[in-house]
Chimera marker file (.cmm) of the C-alpha trace (Angstrom):
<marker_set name="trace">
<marker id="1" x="-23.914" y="13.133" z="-1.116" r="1" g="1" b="0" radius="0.5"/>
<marker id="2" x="-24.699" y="9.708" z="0.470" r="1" g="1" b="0" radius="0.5"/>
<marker id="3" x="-22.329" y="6.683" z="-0.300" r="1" g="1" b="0" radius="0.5"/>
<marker id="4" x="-22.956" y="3.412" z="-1.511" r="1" g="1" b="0" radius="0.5"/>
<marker id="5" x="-24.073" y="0.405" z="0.149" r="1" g="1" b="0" radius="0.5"/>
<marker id="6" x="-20.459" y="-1.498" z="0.343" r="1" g="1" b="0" radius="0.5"/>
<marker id="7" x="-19.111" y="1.316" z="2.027" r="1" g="1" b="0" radius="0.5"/>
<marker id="8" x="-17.496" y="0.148" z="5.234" r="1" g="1" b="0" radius="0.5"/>
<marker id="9" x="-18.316" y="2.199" z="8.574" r="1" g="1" b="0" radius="0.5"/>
<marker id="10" x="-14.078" y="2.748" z="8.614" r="1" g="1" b="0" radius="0.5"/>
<marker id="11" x="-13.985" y="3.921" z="4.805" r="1" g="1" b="0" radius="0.5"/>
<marker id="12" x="-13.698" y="7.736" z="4.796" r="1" g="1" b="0" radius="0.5"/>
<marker id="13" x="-12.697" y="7.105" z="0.705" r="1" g="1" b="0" radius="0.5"/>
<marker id="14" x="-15.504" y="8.666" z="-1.893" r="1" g="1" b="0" radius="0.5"/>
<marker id="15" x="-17.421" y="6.534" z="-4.020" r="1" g="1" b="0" radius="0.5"/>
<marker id="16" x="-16.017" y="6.490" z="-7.735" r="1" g="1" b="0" radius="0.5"/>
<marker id="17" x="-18.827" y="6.862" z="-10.392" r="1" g="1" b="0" radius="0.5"/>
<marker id="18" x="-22.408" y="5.818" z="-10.082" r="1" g="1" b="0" radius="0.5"/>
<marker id="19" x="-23.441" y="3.959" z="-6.768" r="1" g="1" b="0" radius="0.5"/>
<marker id="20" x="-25.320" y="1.175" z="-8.445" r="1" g="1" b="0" radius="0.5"/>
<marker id="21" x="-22.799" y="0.070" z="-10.658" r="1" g="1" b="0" radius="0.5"/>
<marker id="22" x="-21.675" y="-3.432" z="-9.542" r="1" g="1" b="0" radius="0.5"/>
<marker id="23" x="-23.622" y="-5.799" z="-7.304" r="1" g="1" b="0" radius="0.5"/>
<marker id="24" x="-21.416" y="-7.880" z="-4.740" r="1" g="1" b="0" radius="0.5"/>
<marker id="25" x="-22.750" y="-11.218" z="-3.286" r="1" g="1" b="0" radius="0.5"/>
<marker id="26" x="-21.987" y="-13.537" z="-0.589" r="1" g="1" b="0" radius="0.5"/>
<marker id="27" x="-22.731" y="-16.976" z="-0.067" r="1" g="1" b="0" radius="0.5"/>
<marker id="28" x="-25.529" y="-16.484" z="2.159" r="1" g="1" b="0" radius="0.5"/>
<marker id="29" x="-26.957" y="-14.786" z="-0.389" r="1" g="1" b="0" radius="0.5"/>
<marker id="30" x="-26.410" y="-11.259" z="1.003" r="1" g="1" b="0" radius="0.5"/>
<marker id="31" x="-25.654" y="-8.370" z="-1.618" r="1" g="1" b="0" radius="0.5"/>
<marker id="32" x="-24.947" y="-5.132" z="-1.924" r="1" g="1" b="0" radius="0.5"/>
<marker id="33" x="-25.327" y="-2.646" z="-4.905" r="1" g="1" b="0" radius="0.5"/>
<marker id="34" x="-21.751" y="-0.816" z="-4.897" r="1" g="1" b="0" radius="0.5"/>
<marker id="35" x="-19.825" y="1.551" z="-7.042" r="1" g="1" b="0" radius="0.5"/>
<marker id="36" x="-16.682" y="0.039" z="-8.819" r="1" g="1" b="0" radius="0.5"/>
<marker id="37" x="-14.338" y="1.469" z="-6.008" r="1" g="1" b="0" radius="0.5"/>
<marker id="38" x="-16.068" y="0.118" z="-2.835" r="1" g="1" b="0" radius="0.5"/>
<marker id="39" x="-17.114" y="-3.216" z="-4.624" r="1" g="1" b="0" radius="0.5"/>
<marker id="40" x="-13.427" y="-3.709" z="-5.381" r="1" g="1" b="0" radius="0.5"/>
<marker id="41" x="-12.846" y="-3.316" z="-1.397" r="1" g="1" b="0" radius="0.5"/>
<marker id="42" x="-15.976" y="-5.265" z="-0.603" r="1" g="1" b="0" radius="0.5"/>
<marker id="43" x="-14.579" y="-8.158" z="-2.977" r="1" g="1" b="0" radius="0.5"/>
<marker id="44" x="-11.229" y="-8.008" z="-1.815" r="1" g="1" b="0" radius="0.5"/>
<marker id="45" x="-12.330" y="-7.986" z="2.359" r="1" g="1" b="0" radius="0.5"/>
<marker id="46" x="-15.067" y="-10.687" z="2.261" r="1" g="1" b="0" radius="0.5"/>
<marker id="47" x="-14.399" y="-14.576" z="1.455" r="1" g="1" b="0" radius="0.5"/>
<marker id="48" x="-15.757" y="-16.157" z="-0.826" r="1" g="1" b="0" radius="0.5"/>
<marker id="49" x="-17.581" y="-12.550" z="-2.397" r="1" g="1" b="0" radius="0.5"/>
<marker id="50" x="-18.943" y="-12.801" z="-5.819" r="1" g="1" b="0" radius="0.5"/>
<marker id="51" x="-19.206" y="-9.420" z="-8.421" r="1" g="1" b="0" radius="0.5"/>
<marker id="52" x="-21.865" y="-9.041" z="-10.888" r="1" g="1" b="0" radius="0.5"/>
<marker id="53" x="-22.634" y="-6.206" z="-13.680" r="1" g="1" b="0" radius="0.5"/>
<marker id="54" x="-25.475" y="-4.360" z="-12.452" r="1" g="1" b="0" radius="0.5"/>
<marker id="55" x="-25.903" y="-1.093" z="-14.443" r="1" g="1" b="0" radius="0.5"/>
<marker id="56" x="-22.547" y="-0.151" z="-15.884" r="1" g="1" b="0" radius="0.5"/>
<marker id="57" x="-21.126" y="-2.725" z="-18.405" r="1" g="1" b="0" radius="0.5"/>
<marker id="58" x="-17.662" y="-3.671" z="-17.616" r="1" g="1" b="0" radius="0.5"/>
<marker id="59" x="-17.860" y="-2.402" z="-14.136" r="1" g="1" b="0" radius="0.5"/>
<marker id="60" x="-17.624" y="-5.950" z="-12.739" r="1" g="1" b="0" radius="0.5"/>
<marker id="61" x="-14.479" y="-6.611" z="-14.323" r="1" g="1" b="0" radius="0.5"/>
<marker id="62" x="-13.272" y="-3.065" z="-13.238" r="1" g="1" b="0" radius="0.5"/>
<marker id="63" x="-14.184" y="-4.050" z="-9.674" r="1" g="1" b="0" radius="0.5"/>
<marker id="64" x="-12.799" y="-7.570" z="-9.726" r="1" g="1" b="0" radius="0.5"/>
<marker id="65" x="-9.103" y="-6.709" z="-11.126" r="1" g="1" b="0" radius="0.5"/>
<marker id="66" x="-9.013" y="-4.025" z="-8.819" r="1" g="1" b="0" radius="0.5"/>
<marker id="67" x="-9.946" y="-6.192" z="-5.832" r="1" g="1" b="0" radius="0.5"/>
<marker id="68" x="-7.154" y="-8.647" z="-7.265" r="1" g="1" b="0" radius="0.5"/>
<marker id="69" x="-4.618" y="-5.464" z="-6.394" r="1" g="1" b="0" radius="0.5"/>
<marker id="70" x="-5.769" y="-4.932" z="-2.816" r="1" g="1" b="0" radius="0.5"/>
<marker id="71" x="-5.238" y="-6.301" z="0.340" r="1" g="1" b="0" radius="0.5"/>
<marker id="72" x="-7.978" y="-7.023" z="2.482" r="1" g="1" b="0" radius="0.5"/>
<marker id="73" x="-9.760" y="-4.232" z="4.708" r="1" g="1" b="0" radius="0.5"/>
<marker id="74" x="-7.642" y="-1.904" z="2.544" r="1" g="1" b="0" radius="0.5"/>
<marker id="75" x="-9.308" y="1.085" z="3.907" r="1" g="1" b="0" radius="0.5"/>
<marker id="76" x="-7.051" y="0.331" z="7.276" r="1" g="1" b="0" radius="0.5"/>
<marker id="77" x="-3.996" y="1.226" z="4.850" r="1" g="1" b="0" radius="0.5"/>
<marker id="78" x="-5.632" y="4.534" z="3.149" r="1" g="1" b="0" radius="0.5"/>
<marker id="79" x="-3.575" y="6.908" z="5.873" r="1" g="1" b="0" radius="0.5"/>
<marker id="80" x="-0.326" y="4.765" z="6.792" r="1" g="1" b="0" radius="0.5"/>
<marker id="81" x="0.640" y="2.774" z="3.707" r="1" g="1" b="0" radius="0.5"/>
<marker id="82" x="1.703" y="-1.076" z="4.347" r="1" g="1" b="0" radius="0.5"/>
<marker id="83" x="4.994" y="-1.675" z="5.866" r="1" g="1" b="0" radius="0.5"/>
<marker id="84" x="7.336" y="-4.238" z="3.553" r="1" g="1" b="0" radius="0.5"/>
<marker id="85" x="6.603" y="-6.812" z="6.431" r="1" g="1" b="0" radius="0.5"/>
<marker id="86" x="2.761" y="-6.257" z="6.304" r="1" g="1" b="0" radius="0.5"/>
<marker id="87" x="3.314" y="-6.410" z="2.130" r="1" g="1" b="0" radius="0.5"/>
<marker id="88" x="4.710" y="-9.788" z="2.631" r="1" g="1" b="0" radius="0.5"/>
<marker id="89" x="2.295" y="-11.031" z="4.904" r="1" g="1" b="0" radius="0.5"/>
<marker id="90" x="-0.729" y="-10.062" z="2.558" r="1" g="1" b="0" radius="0.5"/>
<marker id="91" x="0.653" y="-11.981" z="-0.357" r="1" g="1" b="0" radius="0.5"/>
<marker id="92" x="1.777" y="-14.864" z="1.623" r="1" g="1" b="0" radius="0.5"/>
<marker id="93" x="5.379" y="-14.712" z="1.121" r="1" g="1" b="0" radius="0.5"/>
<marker id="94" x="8.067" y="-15.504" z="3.519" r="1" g="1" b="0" radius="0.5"/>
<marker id="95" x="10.394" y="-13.191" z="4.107" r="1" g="1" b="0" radius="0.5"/>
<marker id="96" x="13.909" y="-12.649" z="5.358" r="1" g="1" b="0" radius="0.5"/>
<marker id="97" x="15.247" y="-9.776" z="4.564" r="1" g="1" b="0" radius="0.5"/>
<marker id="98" x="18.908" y="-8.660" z="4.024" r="1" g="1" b="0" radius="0.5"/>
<marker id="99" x="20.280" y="-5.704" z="5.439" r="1" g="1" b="0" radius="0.5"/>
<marker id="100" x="21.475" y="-4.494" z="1.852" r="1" g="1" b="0" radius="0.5"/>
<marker id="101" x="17.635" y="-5.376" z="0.677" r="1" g="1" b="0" radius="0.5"/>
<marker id="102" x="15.675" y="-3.501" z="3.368" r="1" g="1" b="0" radius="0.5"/>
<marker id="103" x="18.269" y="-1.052" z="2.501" r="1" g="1" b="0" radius="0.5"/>
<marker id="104" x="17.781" y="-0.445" z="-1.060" r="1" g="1" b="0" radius="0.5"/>
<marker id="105" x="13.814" y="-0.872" z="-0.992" r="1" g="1" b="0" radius="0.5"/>
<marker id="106" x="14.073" y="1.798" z="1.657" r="1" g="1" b="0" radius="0.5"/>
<marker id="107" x="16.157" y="4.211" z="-0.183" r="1" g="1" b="0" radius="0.5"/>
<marker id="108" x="13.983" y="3.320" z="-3.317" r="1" g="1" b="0" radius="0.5"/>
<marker id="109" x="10.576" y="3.977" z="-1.277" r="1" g="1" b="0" radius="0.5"/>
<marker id="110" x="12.029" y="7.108" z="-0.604" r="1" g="1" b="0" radius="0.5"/>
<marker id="111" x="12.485" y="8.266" z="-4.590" r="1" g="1" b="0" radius="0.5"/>
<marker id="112" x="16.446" y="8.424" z="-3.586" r="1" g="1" b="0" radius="0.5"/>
<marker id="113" x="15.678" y="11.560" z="-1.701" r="1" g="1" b="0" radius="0.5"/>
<marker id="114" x="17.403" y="10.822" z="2.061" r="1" g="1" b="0" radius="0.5"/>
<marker id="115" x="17.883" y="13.425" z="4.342" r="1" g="1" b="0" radius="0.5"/>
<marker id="116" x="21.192" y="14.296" z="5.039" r="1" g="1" b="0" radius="0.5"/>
<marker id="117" x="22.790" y="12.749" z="2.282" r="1" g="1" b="0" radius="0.5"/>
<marker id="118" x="23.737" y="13.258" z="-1.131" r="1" g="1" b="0" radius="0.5"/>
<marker id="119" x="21.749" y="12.229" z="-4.007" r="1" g="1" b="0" radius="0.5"/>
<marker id="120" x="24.587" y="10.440" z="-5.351" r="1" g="1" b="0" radius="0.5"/>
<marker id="121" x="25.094" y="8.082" z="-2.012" r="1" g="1" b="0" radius="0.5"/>
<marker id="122" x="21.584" y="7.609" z="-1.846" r="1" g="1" b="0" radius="0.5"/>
<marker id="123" x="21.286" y="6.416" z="-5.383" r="1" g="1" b="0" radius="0.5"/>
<marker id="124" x="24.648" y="4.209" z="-4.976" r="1" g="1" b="0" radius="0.5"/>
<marker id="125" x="22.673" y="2.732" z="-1.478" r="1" g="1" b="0" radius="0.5"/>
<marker id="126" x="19.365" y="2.621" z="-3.686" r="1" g="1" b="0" radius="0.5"/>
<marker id="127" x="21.333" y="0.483" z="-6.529" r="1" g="1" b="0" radius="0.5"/>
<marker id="128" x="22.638" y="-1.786" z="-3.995" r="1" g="1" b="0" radius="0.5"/>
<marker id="129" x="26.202" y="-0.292" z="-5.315" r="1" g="1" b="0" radius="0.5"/>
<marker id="130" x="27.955" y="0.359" z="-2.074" r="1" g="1" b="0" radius="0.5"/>
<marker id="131" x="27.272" y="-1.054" z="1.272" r="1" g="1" b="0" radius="0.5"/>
<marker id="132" x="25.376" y="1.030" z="4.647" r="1" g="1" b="0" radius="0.5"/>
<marker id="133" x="27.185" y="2.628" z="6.895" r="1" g="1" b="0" radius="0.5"/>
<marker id="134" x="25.682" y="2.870" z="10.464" r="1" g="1" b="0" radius="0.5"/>
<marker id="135" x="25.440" y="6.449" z="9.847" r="1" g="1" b="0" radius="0.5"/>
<marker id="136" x="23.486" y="5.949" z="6.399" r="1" g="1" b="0" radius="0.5"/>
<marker id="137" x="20.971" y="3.637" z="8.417" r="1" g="1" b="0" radius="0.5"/>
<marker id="138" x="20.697" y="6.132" z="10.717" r="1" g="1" b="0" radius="0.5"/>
<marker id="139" x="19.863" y="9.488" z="8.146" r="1" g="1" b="0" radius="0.5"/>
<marker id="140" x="17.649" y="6.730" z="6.225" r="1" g="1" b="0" radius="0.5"/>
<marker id="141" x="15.599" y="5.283" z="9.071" r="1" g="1" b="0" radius="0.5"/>
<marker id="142" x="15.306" y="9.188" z="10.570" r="1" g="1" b="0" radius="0.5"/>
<marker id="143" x="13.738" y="10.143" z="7.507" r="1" g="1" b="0" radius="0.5"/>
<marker id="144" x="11.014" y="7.027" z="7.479" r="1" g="1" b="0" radius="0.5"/>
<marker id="145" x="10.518" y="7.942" z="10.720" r="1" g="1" b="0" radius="0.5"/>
<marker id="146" x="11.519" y="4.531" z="11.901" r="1" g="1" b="0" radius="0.5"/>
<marker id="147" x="14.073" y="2.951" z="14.174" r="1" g="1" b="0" radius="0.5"/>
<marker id="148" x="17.139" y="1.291" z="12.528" r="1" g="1" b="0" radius="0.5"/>
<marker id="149" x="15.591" y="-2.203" z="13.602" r="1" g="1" b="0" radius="0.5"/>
<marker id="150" x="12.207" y="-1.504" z="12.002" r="1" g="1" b="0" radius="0.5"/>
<marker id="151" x="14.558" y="-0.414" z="8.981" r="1" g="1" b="0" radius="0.5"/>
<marker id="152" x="16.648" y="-3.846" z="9.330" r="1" g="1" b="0" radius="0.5"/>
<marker id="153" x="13.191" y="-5.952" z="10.210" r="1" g="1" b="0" radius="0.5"/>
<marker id="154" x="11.873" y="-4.024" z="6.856" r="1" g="1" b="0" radius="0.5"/>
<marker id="155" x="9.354" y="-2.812" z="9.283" r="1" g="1" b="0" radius="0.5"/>
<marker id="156" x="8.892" y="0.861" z="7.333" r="1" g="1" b="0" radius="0.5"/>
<marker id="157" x="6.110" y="2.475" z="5.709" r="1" g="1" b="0" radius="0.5"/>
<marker id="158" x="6.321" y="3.929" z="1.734" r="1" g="1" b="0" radius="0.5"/>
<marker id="159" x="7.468" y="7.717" z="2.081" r="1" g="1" b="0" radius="0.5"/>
<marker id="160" x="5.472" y="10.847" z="3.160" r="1" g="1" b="0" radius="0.5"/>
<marker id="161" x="5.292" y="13.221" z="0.973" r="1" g="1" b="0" radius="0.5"/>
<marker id="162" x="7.678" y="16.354" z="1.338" r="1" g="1" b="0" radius="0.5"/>
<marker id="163" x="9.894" y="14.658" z="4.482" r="1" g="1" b="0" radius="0.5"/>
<marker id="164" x="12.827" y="14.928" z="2.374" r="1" g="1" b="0" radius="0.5"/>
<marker id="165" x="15.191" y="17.420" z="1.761" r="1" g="1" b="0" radius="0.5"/>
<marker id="166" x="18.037" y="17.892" z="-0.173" r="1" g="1" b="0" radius="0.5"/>
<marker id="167" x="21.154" y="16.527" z="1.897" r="1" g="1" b="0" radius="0.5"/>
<marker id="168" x="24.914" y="16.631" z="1.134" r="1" g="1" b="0" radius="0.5"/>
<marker id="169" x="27.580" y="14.012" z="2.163" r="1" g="1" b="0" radius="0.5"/>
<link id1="1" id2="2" r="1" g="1" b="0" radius="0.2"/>
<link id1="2" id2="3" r="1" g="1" b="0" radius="0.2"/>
<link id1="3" id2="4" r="1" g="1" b="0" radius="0.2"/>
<link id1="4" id2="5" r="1" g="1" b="0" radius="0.2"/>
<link id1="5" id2="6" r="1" g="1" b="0" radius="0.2"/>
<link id1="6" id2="7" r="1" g="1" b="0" radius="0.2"/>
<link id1="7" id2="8" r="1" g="1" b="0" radius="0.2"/>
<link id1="8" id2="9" r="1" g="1" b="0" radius="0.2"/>
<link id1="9" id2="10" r="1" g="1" b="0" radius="0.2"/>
<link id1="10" id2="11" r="1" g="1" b="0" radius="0.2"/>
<link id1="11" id2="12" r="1" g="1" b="0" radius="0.2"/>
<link id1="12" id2="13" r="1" g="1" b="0" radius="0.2"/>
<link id1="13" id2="14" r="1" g="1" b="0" radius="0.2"/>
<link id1="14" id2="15" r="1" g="1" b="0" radius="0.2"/>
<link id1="15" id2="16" r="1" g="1" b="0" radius="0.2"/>
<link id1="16" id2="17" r="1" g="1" b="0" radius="0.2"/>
<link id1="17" id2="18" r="1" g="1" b="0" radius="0.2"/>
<link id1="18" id2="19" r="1" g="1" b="0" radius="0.2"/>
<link id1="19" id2="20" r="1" g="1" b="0" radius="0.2"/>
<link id1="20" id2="21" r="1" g="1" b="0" radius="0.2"/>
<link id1="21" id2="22" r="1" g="1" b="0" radius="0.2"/>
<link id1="22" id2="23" r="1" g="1" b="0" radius="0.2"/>
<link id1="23" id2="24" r="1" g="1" b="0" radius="0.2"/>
<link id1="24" id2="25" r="1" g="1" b="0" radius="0.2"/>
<link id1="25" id2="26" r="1" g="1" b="0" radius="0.2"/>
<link id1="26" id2="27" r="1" g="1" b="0" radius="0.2"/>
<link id1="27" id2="28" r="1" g="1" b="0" radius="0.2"/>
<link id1="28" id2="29" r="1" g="1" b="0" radius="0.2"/>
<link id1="29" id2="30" r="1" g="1" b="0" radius="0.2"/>
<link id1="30" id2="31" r="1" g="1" b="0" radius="0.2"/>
<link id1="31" id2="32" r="1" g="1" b="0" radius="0.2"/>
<link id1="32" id2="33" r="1" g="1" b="0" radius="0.2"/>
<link id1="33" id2="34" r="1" g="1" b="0" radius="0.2"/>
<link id1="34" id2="35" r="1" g="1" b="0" radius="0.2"/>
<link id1="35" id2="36" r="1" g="1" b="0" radius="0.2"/>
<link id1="36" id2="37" r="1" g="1" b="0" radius="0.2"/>
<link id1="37" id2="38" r="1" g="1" b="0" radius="0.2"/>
<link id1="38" id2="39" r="1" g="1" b="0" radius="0.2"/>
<link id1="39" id2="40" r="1" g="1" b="0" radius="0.2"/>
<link id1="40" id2="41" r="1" g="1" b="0" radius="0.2"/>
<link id1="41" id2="42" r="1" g="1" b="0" radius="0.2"/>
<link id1="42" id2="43" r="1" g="1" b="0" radius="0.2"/>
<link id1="43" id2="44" r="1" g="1" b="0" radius="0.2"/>
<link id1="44" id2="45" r="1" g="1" b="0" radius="0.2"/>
<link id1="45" id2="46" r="1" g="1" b="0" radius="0.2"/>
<link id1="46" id2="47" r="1" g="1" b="0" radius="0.2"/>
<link id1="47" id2="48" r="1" g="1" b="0" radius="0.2"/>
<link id1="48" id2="49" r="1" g="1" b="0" radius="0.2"/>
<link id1="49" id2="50" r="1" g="1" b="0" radius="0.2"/>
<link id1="50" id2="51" r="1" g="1" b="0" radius="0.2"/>
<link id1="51" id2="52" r="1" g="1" b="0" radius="0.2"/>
<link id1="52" id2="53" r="1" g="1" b="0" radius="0.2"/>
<link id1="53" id2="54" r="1" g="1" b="0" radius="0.2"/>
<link id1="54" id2="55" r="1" g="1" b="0" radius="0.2"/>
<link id1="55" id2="56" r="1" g="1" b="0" radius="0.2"/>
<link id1="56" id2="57" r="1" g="1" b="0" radius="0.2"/>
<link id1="57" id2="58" r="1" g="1" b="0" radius="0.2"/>
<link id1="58" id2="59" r="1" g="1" b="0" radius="0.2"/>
<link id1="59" id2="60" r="1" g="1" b="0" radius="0.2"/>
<link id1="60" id2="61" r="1" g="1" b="0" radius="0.2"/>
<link id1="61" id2="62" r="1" g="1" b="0" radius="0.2"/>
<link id1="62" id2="63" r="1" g="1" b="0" radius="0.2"/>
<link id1="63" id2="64" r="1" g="1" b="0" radius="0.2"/>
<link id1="64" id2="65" r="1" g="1" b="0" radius="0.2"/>
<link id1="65" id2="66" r="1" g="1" b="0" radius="0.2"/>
<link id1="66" id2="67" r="1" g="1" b="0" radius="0.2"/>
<link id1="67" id2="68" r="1" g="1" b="0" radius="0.2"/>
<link id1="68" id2="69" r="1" g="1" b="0" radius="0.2"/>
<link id1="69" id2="70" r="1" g="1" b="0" radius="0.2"/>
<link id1="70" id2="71" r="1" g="1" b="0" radius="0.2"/>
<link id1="71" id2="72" r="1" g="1" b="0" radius="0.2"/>
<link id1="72" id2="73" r="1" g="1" b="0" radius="0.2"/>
<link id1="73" id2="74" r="1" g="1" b="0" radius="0.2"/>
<link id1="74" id2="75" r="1" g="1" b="0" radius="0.2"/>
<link id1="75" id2="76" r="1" g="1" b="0" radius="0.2"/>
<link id1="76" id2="77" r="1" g="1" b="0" radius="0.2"/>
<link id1="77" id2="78" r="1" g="1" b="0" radius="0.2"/>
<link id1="78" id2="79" r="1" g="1" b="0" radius="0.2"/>
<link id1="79" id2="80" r="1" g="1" b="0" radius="0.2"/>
<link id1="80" id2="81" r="1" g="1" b="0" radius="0.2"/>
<link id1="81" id2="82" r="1" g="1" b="0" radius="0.2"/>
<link id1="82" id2="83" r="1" g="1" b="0" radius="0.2"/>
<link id1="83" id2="84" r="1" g="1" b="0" radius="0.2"/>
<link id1="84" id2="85" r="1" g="1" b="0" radius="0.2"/>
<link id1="85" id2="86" r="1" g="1" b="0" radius="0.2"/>
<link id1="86" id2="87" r="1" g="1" b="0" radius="0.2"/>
<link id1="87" id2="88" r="1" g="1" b="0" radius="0.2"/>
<link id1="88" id2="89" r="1" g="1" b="0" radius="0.2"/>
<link id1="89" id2="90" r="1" g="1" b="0" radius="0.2"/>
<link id1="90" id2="91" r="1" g="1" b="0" radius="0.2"/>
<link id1="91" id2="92" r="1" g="1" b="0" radius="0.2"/>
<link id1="92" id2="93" r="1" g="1" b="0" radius="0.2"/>
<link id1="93" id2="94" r="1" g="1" b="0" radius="0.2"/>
<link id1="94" id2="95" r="1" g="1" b="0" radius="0.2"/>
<link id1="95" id2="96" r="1" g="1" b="0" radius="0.2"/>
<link id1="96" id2="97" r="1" g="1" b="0" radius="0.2"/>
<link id1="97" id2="98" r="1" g="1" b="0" radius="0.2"/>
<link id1="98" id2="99" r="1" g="1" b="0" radius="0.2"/>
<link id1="99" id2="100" r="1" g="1" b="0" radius="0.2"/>
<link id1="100" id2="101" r="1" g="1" b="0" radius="0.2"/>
<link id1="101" id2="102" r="1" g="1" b="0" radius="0.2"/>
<link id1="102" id2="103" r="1" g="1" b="0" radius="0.2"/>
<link id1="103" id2="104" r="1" g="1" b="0" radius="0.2"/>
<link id1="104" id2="105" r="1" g="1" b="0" radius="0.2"/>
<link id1="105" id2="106" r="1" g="1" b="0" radius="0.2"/>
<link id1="106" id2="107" r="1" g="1" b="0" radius="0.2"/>
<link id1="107" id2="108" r="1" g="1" b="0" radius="0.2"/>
<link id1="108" id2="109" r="1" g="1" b="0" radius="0.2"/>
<link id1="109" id2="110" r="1" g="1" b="0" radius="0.2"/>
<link id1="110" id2="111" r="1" g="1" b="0" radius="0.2"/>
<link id1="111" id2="112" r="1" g="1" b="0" radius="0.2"/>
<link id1="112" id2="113" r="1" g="1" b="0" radius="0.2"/>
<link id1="113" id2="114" r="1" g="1" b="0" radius="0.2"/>
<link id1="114" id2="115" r="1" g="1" b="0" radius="0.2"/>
<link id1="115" id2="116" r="1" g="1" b="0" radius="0.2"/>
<link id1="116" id2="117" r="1" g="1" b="0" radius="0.2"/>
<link id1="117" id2="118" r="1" g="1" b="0" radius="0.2"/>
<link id1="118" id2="119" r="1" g="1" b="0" radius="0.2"/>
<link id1="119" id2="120" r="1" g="1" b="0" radius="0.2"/>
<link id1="120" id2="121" r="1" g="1" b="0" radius="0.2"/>
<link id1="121" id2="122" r="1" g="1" b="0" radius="0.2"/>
<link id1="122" id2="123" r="1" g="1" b="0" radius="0.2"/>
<link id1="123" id2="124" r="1" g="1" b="0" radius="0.2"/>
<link id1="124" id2="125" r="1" g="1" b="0" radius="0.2"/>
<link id1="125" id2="126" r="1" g="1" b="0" radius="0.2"/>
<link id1="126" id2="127" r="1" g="1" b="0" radius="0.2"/>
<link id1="127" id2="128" r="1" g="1" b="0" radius="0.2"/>
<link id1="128" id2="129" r="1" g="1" b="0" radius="0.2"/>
<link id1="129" id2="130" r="1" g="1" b="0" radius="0.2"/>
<link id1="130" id2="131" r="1" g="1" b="0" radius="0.2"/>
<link id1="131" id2="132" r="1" g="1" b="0" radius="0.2"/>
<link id1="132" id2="133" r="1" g="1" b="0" radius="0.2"/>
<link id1="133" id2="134" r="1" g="1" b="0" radius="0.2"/>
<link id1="134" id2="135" r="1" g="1" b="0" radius="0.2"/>
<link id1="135" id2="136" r="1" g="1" b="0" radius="0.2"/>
<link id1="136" id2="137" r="1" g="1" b="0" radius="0.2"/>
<link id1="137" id2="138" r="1" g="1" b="0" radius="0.2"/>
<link id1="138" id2="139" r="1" g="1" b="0" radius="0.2"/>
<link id1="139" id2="140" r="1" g="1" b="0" radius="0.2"/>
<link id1="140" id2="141" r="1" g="1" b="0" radius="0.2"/>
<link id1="141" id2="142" r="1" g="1" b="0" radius="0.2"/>
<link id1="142" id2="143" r="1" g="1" b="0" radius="0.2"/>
<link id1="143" id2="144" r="1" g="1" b="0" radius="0.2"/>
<link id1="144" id2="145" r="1" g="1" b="0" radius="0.2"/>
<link id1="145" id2="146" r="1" g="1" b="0" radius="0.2"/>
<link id1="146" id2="147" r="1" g="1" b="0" radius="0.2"/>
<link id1="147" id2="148" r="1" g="1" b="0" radius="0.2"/>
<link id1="148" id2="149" r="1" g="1" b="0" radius="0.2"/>
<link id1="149" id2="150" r="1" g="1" b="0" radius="0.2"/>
<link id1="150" id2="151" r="1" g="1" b="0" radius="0.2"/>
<link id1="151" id2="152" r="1" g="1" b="0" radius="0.2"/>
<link id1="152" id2="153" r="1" g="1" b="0" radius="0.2"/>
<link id1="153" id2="154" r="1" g="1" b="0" radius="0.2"/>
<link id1="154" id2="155" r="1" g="1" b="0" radius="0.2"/>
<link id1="155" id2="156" r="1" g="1" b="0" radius="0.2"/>
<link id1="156" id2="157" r="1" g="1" b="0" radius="0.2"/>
<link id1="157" id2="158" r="1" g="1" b="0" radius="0.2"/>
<link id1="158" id2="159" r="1" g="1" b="0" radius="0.2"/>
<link id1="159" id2="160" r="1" g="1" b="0" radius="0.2"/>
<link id1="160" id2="161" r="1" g="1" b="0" radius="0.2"/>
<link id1="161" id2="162" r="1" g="1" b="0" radius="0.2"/>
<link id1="162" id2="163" r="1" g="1" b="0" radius="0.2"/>
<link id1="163" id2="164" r="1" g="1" b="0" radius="0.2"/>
<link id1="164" id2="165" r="1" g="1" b="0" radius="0.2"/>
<link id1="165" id2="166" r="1" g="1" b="0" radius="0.2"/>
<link id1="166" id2="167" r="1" g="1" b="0" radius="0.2"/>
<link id1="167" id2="168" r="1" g="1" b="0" radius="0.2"/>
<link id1="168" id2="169" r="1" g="1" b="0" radius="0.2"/>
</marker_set>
């Protein structure tokens, strides 16, 4: 089955619904006829894009709020999901994470699930309850797959499925 036109080259995602559902514009007056999923990518990657109906009603809308919840080029992030650092760089904020913060959004990212340790620590670390040991930083960066400064920097990506385990204490 061939894709739509706003497919990029990178994109390995499938079209969603019928190809001809949206039509994105640039300012040049380029356009492309798109389904809702790869004219929300289109619209979120190129400056200045426009999205009109073309023939599903309400697919422009569809298209435009979803390109409103993407980053830019987000077919880059499809296999490796955004680190906290790259999150905070897309939406323009400036951030300085704590240790307890990179912490708890680690444990969190990781549905409380930390190898080598007990559901109950996790969940205290995940709460922001009790403080991180150098050990805990050690089991929770191990099972990100990061280094403890990557886990510090909040320089980790959202977990991978089935790399946890149940731990004890």
């Amino acid at each position: 089955m061939s894709a739509c036109e706003a497919i990029h080259p990178e994109d390995r995602t499938a079209c969603e619904g019928p190809q001809d559902a949206v039509r994105v514009s640039d300012p040049s007056g380029g356009s492309v006829l798109a389904c809702v999923h790869h004219g929300a990518r289109i619209l979120a990657t190129v400056t200045v894009a426009t999205v009109a109906p073309a023939e599903v009603p309400g697919a422009a809308i569809d298209a435009y709020r979803r390109a409103r919840q993407m980053p830019p080029c987000a077919w880059q992030w499809d296999d490796k999901p955004m680190t906290l650092v790259e999150y905070a760089v897309w939406k323009g904020i400036e951030w300085d994470p704590t240790r307890a913060e990179c912490v708890r959004d680690a444990v969190v990212r990781l549905h409380f699930k930390v190898d080598g340790m007990s559901d109950e620590r996790a969940f205290h670390l995940g709460t922001s309850q009790i403080e991180a040991t150098d050990t805990d930083l050690s089991l929770i960066a191990d099972t990100l797959g990061v280094t403890v400064e990557q886990l510090l920097g909040g320089d980790f990506p959202g977990p991978r499925p089935g790399n946890t385990t149940e731990g004890t204490d």
